[in-house]
Rosetta silent file (secondary structure, phi, psi, omega in degrees, C-alpha in Angstrom):
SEQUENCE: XXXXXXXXXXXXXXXXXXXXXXXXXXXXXXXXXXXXXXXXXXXXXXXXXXXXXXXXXXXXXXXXXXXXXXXXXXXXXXXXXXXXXXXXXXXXXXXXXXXXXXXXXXXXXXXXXXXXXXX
SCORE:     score description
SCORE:     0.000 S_00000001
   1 L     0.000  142.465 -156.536   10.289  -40.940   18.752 S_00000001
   2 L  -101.939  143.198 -178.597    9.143  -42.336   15.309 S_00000001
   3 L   -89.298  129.186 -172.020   10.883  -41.033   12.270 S_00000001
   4 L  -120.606  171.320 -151.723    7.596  -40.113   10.017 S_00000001
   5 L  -101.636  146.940  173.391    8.186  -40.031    6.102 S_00000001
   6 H   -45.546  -21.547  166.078    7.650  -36.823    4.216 S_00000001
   7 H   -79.397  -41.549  166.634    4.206  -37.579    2.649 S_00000001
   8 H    -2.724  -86.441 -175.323    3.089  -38.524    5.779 S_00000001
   9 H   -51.136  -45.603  166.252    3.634  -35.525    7.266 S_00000001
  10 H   -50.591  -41.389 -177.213    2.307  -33.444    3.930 S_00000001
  11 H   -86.758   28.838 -168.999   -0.815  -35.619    4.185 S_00000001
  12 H  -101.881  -99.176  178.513   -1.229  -34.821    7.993 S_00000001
  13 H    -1.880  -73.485  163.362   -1.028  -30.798    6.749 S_00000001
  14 H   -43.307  -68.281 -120.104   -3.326  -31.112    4.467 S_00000001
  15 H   -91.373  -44.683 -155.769   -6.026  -33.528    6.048 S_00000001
  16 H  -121.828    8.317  154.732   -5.535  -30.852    9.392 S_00000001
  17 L  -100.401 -178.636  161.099   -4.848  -27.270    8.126 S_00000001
  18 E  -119.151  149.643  160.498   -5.875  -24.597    5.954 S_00000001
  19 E   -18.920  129.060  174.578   -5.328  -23.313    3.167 S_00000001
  20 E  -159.389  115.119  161.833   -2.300  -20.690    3.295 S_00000001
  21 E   -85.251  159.007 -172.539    0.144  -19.065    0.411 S_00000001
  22 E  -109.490  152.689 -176.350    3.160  -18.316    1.012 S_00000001
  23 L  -104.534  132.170  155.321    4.359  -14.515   -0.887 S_00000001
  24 L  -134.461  106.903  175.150    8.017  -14.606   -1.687 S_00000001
  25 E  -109.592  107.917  164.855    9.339  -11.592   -3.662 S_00000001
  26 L   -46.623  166.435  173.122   12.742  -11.167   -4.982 S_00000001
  27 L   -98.375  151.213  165.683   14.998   -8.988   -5.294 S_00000001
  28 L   -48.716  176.601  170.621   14.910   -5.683   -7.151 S_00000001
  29 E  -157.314  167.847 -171.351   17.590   -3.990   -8.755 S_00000001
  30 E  -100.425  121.139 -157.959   18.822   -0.231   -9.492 S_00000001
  31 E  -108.913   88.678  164.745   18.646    0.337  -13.231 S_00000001
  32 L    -2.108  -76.859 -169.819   22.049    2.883  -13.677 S_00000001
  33 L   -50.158  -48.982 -168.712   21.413    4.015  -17.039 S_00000001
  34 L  -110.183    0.528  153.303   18.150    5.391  -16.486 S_00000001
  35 L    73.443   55.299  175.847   18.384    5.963  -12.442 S_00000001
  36 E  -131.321  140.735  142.219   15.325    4.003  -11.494 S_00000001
  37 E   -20.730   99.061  177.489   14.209    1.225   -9.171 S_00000001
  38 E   -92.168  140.862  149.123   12.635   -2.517  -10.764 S_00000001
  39 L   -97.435  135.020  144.649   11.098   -4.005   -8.401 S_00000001
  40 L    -3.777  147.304  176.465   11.425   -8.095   -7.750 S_00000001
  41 L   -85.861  116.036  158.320    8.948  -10.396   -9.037 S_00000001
  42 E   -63.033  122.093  179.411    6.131  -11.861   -6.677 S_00000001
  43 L   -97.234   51.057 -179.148    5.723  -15.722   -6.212 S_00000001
  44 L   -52.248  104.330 -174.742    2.459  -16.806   -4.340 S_00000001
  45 E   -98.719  144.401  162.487    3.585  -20.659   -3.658 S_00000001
  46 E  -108.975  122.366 -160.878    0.158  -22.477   -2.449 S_00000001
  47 E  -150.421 -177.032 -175.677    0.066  -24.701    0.421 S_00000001
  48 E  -120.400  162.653 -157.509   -1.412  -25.532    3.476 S_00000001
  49 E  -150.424  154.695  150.490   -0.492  -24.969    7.071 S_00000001
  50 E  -105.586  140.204  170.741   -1.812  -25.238   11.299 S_00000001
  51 E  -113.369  137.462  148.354   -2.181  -22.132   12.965 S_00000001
  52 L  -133.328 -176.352 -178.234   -2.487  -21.179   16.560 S_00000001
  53 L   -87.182  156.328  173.877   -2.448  -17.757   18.200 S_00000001
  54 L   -98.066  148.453 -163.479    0.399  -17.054   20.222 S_00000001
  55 L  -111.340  -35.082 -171.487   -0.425  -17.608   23.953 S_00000001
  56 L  -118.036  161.685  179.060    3.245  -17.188   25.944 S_00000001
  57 L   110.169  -25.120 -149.161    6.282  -15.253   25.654 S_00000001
  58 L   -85.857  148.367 -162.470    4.577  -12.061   24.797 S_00000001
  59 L  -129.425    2.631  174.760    6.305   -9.342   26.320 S_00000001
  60 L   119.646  -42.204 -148.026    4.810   -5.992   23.604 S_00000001
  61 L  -116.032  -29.831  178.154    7.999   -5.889   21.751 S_00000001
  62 L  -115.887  -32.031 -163.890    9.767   -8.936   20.084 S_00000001
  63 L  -129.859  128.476 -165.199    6.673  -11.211   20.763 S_00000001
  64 L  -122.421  166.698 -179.166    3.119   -9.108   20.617 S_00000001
  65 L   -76.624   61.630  154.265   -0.335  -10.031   21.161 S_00000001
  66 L   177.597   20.524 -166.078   -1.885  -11.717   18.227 S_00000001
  67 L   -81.476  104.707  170.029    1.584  -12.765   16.484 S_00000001
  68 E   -70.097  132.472  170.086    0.807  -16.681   15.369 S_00000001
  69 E   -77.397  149.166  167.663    2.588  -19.423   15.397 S_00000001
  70 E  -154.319  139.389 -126.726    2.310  -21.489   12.160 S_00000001
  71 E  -116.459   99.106 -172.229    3.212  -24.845   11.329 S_00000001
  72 E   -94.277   91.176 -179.895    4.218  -25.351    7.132 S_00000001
  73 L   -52.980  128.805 -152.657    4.707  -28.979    5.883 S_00000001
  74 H  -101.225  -49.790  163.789    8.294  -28.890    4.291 S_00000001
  75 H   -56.796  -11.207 -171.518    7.867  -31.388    2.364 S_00000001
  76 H   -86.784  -23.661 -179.435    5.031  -29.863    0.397 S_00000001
  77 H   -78.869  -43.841 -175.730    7.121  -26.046   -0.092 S_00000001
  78 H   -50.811  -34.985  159.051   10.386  -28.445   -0.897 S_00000001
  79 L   -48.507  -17.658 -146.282    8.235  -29.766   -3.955 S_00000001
  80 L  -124.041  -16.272 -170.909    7.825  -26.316   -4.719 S_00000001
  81 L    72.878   24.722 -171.251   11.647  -25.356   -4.401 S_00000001
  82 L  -134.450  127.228  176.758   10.479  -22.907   -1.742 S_00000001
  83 L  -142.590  140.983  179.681   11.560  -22.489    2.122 S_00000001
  84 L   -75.571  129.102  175.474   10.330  -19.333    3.929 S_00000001
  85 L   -97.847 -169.414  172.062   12.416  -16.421    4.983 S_00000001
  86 L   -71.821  168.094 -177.295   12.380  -13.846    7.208 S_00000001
  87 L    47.320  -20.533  178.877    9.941  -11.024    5.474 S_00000001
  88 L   -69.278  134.653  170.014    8.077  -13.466    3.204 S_00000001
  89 E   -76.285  135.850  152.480    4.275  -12.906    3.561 S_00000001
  90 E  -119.560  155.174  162.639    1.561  -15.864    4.197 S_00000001
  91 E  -119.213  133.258  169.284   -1.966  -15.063    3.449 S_00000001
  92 E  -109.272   90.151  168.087   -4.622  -17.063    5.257 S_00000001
  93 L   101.849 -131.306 -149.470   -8.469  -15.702    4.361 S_00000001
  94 L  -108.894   -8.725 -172.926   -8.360  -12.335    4.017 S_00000001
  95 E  -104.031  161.580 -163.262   -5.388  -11.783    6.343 S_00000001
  96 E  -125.261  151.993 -177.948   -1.687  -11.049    5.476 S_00000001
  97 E  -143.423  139.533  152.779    1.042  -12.005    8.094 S_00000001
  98 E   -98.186  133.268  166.948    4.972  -11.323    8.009 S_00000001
  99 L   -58.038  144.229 -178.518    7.127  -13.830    8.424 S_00000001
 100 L  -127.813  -41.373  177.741    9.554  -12.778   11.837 S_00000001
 101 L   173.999  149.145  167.215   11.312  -15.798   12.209 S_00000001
 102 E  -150.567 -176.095  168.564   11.413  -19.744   11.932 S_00000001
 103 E  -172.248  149.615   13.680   13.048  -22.628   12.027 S_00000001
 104 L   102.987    1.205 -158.240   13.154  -26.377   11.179 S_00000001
 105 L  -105.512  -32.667 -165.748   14.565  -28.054   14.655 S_00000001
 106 L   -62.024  -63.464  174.714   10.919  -28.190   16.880 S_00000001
 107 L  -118.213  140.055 -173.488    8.851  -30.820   14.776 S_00000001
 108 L   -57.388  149.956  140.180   10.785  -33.165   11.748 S_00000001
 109 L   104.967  -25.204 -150.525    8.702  -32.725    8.699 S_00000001
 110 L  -125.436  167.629  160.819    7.404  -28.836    9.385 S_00000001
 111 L  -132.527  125.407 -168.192    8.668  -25.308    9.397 S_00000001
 112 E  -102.232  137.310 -159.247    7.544  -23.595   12.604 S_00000001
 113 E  -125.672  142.521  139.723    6.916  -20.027   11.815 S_00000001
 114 E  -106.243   94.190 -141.482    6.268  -16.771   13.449 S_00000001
 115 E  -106.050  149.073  177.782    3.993  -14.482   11.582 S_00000001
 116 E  -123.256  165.114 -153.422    2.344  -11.269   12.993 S_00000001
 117 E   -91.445  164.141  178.096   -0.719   -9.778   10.957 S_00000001
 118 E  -145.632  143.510 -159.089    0.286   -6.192    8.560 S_00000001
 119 L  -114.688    0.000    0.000   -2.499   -3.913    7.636 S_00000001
């Protein structure tokens, strides 16, 4: 299997995705003194991504029927100082997705994600 070099792979992403930001919000904190709630700062990192629908696996409950898989070149959020959690939003279009789970082991170069749409 060919080892492919990190631009590579970004200019792959690019050339064969879409547009997609990734949301990352920090965390809040409980302000003592005055007994209130801050809420975390929002980051909208912009990058690009492949999407497909999910087709197998789904069984209603951990994997549902329109939950996507989507494919993030890692080198382009590692320029950014950004890797995707669990809970971090992407927006594609007009739609919003939660992050569910991912991971780094299926293709070098990518973060394979599973997002399901949120109203």
């Amino acid at each position: 299997m060919p080892s492919w070099a990190a631009d590579e792979v970004a200019k792959g992403v690019i050339a064969m995705g879409e547009p997609i930001s990734l949301v990352q919000q920090s965390a809040g904190f409980w302000d003592t003194a005055t007994q209130t709630q801050h809420l975390g700062t929002a980051t909208t990192i912009q990058t690009y991504g492949i999407t497909r629908m999910m087709l197998r696996g789904i069984d209603g409950v951990t994997v549902k029927a329109g939950d996507l898989e989507v494919w993030l070149g890692k080198s382009l959020l590692d320029a950014e100082g950004a890797v995707p959690v669990n809970g971090d939003q992407l927006i594609l279009g007009s739609s919003k997705l939660i992050i569910l789970d991912f991971t780094t082991n299926n293709v070098m170069g990518y973060y394979h994600i599973r997002a399901r749409g949120v109203e």
